[in-house]
PQR file with spaces between the fields and no chain letter, atoms N, CA, C, O and H, PARSE charges and radii, in Angstrom:
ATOM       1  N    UNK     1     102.009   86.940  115.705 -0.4000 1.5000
ATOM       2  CA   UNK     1     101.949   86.071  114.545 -0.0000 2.0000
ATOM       3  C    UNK     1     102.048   86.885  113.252  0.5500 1.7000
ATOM       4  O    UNK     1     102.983   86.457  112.575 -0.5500 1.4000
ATOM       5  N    UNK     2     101.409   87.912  112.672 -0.4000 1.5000
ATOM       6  CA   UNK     2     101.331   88.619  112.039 -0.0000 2.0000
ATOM       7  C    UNK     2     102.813   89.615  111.945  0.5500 1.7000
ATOM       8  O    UNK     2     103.088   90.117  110.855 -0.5500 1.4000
ATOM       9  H    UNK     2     100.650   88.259  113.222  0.4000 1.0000
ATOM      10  N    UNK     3     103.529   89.804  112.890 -0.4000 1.5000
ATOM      11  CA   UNK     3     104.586   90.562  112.587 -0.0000 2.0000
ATOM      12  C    UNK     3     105.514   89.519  112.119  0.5500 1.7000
ATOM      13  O    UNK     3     106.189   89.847  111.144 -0.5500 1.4000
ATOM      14  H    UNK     3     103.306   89.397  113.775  0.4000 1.0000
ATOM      15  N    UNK     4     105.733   88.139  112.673 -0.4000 1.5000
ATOM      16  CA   UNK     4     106.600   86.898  112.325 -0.0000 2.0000
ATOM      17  C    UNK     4     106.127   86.545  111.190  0.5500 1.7000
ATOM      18  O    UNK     4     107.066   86.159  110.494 -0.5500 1.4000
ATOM      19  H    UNK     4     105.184   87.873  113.466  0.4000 1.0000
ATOM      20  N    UNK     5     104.838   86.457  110.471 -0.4000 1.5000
ATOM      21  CA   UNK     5     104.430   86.435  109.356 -0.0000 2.0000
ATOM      22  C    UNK     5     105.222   87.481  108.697  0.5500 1.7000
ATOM      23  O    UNK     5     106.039   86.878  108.001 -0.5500 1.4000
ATOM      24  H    UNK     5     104.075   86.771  111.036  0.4000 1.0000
ATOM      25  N    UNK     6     105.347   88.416  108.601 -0.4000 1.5000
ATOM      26  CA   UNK     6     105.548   89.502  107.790 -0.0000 2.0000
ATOM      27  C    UNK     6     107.063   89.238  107.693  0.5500 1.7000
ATOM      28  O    UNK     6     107.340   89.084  106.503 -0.5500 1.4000
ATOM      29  H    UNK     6     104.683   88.906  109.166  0.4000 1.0000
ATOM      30  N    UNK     7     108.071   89.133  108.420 -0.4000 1.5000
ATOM      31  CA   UNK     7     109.456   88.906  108.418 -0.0000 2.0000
ATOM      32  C    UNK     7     109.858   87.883  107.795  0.5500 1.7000
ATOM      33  O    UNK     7     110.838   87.923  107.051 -0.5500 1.4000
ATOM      34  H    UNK     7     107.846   89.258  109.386  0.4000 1.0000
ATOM      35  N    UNK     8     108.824   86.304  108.113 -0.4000 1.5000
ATOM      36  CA   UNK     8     109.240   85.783  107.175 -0.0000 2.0000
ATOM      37  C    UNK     8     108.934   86.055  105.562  0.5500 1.7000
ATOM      38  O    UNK     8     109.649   85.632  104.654 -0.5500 1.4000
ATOM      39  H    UNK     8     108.028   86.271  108.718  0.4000 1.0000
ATOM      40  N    UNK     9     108.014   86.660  105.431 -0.4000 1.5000
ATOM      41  CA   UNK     9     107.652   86.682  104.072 -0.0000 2.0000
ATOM      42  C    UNK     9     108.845   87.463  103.005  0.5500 1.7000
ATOM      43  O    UNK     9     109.281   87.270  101.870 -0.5500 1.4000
ATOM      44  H    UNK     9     107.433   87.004  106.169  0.4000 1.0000
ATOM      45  N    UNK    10     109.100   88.631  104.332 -0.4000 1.5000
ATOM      46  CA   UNK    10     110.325   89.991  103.916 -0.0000 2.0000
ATOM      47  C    UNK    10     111.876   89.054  103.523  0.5500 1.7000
ATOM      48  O    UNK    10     112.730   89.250  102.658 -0.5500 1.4000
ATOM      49  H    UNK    10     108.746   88.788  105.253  0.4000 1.0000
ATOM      50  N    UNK    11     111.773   88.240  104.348 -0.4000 1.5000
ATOM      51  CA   UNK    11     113.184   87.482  104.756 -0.0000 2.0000
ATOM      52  C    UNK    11     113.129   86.677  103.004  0.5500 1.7000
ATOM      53  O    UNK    11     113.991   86.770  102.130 -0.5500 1.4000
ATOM      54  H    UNK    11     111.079   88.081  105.051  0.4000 1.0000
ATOM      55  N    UNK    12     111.996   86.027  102.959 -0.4000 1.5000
ATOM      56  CA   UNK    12     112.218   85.086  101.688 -0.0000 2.0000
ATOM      57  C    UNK    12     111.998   86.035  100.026  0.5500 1.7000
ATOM      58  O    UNK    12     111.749   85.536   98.929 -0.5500 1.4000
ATOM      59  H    UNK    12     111.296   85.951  103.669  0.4000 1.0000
ATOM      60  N    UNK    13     112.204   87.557  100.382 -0.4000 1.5000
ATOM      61  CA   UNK    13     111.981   87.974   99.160 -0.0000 2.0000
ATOM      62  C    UNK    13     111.091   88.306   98.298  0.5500 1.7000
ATOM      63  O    UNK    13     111.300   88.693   97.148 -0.5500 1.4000
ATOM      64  H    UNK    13     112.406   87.962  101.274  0.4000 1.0000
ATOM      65  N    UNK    14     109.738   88.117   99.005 -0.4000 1.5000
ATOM      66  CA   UNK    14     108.371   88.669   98.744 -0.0000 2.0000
ATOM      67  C    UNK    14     108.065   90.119   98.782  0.5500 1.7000
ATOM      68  O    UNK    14     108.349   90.662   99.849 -0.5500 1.4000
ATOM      69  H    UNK    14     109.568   87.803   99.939  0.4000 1.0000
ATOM      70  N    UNK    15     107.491   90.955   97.752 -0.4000 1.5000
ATOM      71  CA   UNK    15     107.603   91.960   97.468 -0.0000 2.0000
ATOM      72  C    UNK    15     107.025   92.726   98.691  0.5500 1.7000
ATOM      73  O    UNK    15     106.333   92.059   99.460 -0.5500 1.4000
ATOM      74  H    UNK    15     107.260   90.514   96.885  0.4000 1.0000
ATOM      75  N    UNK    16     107.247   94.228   99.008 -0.4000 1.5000
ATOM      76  CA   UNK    16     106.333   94.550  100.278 -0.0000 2.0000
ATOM      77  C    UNK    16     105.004   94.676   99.633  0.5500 1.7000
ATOM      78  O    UNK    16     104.160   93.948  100.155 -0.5500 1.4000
ATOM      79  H    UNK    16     107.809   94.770   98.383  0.4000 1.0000
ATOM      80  N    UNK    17     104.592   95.382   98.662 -0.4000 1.5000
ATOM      81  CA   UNK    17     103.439   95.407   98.098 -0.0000 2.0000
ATOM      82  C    UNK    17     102.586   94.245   98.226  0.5500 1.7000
ATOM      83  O    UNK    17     101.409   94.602   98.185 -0.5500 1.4000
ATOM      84  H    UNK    17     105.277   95.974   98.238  0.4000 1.0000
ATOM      85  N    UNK    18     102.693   93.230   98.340 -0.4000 1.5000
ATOM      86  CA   UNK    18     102.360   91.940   98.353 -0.0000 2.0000
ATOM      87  C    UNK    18     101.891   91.566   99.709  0.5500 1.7000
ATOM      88  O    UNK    18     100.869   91.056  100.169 -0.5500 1.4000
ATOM      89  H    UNK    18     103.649   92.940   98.373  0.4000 1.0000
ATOM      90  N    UNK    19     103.294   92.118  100.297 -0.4000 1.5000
ATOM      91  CA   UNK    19     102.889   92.128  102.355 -0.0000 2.0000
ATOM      92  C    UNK    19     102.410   93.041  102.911  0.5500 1.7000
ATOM      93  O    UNK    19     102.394   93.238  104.126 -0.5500 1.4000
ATOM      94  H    UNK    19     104.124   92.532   99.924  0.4000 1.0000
ATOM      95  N    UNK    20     101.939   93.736  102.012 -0.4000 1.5000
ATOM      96  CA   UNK    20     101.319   95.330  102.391 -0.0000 2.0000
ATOM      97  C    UNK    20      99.607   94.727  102.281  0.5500 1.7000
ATOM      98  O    UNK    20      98.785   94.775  103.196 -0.5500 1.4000
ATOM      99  H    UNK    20     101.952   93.575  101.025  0.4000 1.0000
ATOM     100  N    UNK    21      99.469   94.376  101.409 -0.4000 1.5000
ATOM     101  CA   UNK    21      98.090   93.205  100.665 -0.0000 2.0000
ATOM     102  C    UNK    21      97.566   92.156  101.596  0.5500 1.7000
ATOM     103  O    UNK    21      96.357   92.110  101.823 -0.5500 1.4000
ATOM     104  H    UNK    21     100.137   94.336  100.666  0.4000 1.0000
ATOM     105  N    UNK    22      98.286   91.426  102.075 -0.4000 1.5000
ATOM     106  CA   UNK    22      98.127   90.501  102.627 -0.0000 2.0000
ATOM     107  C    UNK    22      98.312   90.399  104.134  0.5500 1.7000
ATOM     108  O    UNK    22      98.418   89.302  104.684 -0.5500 1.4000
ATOM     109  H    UNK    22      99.268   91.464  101.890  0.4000 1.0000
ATOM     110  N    UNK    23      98.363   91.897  104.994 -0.4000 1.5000
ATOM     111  CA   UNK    23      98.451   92.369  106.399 -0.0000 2.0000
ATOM     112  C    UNK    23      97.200   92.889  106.116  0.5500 1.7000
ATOM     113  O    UNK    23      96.325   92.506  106.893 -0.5500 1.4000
ATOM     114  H    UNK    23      98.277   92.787  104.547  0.4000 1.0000
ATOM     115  N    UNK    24      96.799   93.758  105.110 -0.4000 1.5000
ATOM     116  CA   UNK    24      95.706   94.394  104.965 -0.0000 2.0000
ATOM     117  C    UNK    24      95.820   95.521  105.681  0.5500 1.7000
ATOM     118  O    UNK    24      94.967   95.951  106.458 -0.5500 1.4000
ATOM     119  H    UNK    24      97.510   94.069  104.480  0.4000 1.0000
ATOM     120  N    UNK    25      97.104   96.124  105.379 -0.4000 1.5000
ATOM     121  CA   UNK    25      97.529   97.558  105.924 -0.0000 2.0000
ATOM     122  C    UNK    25      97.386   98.347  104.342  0.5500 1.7000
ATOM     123  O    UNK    25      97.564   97.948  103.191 -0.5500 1.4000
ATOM     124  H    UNK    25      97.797   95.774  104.748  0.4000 1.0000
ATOM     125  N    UNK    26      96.888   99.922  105.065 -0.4000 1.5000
ATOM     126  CA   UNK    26      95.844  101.113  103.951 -0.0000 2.0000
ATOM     127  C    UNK    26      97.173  101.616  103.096  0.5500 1.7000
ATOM     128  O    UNK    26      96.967  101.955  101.930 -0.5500 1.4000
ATOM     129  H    UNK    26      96.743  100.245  106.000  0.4000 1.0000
ATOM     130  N    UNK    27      98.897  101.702  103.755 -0.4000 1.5000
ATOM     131  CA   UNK    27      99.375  102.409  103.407 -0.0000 2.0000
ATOM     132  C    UNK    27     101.250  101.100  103.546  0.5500 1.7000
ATOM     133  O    UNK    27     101.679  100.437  104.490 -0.5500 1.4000
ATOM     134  H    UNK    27      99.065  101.428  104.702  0.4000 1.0000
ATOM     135  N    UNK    28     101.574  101.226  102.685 -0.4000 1.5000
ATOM     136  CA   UNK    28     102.628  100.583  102.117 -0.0000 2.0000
ATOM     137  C    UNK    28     103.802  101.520  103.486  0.5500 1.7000
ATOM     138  O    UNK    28     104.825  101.053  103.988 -0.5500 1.4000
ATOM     139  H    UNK    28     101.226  101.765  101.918  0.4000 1.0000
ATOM     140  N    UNK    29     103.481  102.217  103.627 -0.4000 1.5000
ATOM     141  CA   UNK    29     104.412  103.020  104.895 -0.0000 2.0000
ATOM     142  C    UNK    29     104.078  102.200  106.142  0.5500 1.7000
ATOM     143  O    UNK    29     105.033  102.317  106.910 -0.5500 1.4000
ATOM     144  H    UNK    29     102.650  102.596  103.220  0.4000 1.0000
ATOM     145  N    UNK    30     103.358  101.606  106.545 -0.4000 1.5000
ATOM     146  CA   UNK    30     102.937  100.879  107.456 -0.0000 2.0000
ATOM     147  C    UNK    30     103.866   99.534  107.236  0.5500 1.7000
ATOM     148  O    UNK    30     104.634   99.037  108.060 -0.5500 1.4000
ATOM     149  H    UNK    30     102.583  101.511  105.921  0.4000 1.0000
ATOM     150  N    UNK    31     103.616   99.137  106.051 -0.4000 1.5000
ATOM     151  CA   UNK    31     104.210   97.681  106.248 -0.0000 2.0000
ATOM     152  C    UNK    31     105.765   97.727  105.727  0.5500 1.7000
ATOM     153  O    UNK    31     106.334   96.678  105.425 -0.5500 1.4000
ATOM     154  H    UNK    31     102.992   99.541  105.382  0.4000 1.0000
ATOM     155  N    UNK    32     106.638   99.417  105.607 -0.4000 1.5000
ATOM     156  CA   UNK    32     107.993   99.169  105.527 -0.0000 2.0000
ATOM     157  C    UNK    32     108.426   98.986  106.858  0.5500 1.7000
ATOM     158  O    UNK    32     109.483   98.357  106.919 -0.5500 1.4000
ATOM     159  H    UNK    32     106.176  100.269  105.851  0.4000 1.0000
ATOM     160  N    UNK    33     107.806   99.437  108.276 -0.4000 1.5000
ATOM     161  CA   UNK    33     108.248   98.952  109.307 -0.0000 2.0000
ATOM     162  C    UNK    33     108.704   97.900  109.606  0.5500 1.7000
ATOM     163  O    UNK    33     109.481   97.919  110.560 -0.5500 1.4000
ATOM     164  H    UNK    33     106.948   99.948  108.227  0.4000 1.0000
ATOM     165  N    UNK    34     108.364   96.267  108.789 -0.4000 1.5000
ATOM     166  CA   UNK    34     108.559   95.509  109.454 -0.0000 2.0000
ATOM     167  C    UNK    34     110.287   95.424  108.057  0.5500 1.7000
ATOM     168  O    UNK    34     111.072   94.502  108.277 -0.5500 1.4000
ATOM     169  H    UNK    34     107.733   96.252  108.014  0.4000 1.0000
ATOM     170  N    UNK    35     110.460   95.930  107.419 -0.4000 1.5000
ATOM     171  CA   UNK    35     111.973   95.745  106.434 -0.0000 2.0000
ATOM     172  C    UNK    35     112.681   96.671  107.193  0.5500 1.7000
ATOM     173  O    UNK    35     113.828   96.230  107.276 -0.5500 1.4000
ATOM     174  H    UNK    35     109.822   96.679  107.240  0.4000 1.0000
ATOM     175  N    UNK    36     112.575   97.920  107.901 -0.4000 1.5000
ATOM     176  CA   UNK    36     113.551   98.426  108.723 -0.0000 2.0000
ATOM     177  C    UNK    36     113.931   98.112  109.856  0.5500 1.7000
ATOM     178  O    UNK    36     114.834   98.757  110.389 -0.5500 1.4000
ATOM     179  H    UNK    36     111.644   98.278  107.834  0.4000 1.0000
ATOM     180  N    UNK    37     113.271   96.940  110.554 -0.4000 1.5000
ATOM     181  CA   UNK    37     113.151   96.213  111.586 -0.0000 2.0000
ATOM     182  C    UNK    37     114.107   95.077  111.345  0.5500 1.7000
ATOM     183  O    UNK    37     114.699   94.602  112.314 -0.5500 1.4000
ATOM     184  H    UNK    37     112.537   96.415  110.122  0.4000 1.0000
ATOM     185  N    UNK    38     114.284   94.660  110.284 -0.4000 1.5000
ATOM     186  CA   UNK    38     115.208   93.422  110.068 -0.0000 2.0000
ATOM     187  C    UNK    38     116.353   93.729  109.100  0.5500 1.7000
ATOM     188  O    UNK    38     116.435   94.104  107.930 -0.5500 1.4000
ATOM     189  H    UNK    38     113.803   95.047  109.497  0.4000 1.0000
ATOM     190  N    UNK    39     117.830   93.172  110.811 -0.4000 1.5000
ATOM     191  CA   UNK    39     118.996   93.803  110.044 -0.0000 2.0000
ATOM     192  C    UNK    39     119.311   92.854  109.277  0.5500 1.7000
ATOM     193  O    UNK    39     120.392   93.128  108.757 -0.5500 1.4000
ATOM     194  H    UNK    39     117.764   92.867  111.761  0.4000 1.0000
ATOM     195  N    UNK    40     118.912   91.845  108.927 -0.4000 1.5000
ATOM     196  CA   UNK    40     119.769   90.706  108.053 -0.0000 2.0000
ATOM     197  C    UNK    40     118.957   91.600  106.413  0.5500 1.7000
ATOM     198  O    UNK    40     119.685   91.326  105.459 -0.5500 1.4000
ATOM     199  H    UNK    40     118.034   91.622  109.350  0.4000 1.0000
ATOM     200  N    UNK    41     118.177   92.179  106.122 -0.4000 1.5000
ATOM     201  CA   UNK    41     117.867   92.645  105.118 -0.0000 2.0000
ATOM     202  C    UNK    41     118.414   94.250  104.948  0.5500 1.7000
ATOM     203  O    UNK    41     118.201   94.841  103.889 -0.5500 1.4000
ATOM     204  H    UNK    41     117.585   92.401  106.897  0.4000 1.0000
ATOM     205  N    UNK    42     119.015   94.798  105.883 -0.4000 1.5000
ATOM     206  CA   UNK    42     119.705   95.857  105.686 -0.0000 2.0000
ATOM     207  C    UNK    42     120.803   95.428  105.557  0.5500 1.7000
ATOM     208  O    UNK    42     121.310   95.894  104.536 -0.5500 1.4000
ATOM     209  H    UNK    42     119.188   94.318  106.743  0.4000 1.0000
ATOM     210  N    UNK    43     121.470   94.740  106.098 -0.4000 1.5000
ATOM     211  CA   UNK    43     122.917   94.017  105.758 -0.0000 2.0000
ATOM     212  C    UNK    43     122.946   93.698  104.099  0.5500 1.7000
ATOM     213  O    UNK    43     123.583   94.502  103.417 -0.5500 1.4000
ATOM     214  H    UNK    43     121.058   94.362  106.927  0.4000 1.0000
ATOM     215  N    UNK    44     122.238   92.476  103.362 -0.4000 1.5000
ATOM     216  CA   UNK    44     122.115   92.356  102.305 -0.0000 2.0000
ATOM     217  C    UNK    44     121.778   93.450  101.389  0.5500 1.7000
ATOM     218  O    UNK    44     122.079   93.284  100.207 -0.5500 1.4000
ATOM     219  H    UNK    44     121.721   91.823  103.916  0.4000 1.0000
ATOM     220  N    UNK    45     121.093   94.751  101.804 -0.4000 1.5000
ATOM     221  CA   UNK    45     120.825   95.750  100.927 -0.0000 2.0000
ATOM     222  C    UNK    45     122.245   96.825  100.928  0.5500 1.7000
ATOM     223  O    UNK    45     122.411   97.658  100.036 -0.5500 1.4000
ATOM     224  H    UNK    45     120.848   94.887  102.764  0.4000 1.0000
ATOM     225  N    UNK    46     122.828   96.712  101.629 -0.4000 1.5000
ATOM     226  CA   UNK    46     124.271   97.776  102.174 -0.0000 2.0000
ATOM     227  C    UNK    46     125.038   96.841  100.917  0.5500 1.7000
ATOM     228  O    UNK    46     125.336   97.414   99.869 -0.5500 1.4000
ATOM     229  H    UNK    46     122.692   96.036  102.353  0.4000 1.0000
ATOM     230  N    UNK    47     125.325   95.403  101.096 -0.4000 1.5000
ATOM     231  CA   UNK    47     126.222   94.931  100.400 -0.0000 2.0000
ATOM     232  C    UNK    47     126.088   95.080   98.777  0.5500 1.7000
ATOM     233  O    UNK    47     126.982   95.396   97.992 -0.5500 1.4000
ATOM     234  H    UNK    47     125.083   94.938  101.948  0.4000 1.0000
ATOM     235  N    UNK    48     124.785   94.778   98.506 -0.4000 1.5000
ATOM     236  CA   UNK    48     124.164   94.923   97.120 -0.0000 2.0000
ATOM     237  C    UNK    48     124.297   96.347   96.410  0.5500 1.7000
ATOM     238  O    UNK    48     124.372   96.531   95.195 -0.5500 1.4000
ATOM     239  H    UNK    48     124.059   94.521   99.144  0.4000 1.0000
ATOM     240  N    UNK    49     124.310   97.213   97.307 -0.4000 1.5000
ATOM     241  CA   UNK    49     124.717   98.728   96.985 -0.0000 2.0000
ATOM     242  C    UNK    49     125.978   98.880   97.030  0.5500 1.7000
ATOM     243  O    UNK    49     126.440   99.418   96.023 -0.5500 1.4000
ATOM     244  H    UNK    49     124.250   97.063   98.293  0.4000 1.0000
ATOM     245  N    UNK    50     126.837   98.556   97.965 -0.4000 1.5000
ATOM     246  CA   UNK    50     128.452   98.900   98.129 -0.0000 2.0000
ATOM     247  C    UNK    50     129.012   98.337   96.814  0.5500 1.7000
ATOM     248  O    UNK    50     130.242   98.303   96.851 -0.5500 1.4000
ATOM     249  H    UNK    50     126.461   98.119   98.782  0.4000 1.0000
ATOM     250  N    UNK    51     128.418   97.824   95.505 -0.4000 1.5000
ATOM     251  CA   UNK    51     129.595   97.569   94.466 -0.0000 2.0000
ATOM     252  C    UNK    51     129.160   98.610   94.020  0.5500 1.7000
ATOM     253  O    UNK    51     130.092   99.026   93.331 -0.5500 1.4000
ATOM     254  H    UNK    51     127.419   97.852   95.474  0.4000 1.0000
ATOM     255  N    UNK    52     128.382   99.292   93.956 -0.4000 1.5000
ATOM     256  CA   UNK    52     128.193  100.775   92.722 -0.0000 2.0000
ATOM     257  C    UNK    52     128.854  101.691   93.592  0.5500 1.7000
ATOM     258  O    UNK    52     128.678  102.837   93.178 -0.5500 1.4000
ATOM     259  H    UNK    52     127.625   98.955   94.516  0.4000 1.0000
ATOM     260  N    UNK    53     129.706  101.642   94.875 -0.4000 1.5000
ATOM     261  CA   UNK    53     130.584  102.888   95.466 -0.0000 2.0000
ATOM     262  C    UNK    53     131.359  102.579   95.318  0.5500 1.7000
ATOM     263  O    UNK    53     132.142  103.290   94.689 -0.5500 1.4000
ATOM     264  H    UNK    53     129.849  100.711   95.212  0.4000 1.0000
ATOM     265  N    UNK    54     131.738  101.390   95.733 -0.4000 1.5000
ATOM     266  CA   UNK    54     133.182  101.197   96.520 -0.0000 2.0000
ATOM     267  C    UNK    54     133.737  100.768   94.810  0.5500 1.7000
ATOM     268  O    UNK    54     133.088  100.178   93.947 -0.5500 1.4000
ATOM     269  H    UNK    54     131.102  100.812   96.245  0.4000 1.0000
ATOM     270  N    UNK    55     135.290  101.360   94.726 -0.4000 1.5000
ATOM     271  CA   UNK    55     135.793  100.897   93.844 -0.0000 2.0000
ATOM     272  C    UNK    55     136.790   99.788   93.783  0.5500 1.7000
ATOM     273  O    UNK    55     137.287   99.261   94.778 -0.5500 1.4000
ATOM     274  H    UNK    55     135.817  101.839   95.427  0.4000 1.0000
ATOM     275  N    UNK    56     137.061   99.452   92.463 -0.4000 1.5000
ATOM     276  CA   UNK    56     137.585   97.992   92.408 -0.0000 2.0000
ATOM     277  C    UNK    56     138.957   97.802   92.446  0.5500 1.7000
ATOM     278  O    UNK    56     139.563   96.775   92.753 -0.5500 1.4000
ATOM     279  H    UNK    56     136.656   99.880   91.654  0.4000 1.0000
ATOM     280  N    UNK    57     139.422   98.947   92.088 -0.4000 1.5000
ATOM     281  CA   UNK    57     141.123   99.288   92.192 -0.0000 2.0000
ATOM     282  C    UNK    57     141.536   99.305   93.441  0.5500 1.7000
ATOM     283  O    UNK    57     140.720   99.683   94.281 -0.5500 1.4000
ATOM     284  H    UNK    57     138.929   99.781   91.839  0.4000 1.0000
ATOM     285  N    UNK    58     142.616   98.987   93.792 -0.4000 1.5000
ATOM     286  CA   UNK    58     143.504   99.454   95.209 -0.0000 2.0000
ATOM     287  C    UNK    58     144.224  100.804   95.240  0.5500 1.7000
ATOM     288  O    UNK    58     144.622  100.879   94.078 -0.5500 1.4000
ATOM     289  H    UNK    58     143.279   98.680   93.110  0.4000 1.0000
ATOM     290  N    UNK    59     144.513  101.588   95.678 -0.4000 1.5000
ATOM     291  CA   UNK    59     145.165  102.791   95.622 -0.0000 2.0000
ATOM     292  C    UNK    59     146.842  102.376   96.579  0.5500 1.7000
ATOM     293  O    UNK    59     147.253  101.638   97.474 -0.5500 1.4000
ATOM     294  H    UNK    59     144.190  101.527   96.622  0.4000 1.0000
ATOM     295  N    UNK    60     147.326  103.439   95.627 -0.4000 1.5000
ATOM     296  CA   UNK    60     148.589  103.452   95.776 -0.0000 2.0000
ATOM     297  C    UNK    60     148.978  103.635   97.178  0.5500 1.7000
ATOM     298  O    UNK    60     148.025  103.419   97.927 -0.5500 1.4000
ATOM     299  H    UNK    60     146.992  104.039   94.900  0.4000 1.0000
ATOM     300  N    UNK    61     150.306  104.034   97.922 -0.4000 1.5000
ATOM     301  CA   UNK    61     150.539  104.746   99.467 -0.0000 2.0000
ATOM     302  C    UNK    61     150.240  106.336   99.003  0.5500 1.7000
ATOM     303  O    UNK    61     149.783  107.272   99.659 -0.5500 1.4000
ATOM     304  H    UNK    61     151.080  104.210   97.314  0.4000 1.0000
ATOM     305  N    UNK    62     150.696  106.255   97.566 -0.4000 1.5000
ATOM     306  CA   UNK    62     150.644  107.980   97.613 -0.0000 2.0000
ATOM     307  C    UNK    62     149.178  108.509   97.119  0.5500 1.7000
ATOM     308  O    UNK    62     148.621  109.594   97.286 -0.5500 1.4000
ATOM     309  H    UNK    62     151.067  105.495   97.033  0.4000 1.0000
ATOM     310  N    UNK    63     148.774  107.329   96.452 -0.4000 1.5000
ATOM     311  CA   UNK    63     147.544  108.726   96.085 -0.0000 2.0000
ATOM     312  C    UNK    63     146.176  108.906   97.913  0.5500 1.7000
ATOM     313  O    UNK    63     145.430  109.776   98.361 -0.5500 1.4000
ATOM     314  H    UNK    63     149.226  106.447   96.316  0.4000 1.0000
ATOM     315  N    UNK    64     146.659  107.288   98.373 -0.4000 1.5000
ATOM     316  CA   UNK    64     145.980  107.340  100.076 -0.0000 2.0000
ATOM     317  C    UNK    64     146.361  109.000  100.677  0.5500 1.7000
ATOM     318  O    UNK    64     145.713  110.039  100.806 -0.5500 1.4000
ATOM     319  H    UNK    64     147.265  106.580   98.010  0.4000 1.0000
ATOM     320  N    UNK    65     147.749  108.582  100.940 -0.4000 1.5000
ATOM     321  CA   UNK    65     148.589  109.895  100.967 -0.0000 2.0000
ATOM     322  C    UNK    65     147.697  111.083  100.710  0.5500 1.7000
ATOM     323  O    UNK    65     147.162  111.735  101.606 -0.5500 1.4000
ATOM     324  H    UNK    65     148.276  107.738  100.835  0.4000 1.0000
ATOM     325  N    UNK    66     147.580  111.311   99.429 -0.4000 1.5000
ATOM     326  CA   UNK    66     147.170  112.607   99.052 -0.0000 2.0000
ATOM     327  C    UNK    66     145.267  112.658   99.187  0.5500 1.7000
ATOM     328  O    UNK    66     144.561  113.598   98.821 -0.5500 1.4000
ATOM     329  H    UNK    66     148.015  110.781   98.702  0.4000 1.0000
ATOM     330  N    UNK    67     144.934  111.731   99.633 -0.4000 1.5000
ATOM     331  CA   UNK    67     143.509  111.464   99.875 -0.0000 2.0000
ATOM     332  C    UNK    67     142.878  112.002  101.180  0.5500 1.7000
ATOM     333  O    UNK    67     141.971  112.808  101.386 -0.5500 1.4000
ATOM     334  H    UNK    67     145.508  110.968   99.930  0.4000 1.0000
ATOM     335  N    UNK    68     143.697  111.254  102.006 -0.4000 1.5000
ATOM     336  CA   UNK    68     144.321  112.176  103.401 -0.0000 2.0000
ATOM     337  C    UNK    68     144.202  113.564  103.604  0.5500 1.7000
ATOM     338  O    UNK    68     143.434  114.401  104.078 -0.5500 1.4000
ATOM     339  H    UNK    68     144.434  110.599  101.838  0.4000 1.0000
ATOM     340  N    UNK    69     145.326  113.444  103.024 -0.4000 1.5000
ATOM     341  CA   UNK    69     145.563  115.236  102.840 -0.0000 2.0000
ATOM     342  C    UNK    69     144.073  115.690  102.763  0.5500 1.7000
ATOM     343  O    UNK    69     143.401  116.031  103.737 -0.5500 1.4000
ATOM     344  H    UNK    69     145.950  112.764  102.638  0.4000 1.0000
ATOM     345  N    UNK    70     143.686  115.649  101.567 -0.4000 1.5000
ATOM     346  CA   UNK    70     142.768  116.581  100.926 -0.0000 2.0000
ATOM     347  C    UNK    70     141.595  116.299  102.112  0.5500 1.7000
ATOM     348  O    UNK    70     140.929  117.260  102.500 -0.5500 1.4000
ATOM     349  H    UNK    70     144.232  115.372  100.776  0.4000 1.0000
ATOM     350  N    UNK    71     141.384  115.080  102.623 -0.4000 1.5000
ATOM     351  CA   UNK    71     139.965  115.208  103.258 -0.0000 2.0000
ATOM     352  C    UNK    71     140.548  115.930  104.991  0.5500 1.7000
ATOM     353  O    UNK    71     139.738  116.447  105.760 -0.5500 1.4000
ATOM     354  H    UNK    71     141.924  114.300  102.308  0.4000 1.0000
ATOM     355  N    UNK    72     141.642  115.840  105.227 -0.4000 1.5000
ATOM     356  CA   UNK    72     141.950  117.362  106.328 -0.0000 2.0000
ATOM     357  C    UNK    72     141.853  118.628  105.964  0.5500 1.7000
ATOM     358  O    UNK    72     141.717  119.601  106.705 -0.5500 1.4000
ATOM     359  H    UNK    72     142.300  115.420  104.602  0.4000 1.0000
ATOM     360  N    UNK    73     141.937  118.596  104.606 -0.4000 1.5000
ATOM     361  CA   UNK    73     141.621  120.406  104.546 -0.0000 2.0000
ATOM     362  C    UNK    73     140.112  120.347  104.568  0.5500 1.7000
ATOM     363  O    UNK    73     139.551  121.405  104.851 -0.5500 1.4000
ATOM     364  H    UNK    73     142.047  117.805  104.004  0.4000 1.0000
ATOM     365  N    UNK    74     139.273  119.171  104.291 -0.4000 1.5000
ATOM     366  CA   UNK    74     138.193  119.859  104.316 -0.0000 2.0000
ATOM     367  C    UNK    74     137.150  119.885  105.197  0.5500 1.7000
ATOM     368  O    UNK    74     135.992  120.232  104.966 -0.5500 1.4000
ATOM     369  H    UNK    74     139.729  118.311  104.061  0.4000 1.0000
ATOM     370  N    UNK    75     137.823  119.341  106.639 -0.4000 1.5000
ATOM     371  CA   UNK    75     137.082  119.341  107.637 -0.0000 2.0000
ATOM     372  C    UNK    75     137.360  120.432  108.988  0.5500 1.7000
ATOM     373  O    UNK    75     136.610  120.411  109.964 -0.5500 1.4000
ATOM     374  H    UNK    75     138.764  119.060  106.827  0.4000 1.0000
């Protein structure tokens, strides 16, 4: 009950600090277990991050081309 408690709370956006409080766990490391446990919140955190990498332009054939290249020399 308490771990399904906690997922839903994680799931609807409730801070962990909050679910850290309200498990009545000593150490906030305890209650990130139950956010690394649920991939639908790693999914949403990957996507929310991938606009500050991924860029917005398309690349050419040639500069792919030369992208290529460069990441064989450096492996």
């Amino acid at each position: 009950m308490r771990h399904s408690k906690a997922m839903h709370l994680l799931q609807a956006g409730v801070n962990l600090i909050y679910i850290r409080d309200f498990l009545g766990h000593a150490s906030v490391i305890t209650t990130e277990r139950y956010a690394k446990a649920d991939s639908e919140i790693k999914r949403k955190a990957i996507e929310k991050a991938s606009h500050n990498f991924l860029p917005d332009k398309k690349y050419s054939k040639k500069e792919k081309s030369e992208m290529l290249t460069w990441l064989k020399t450096i492996i």
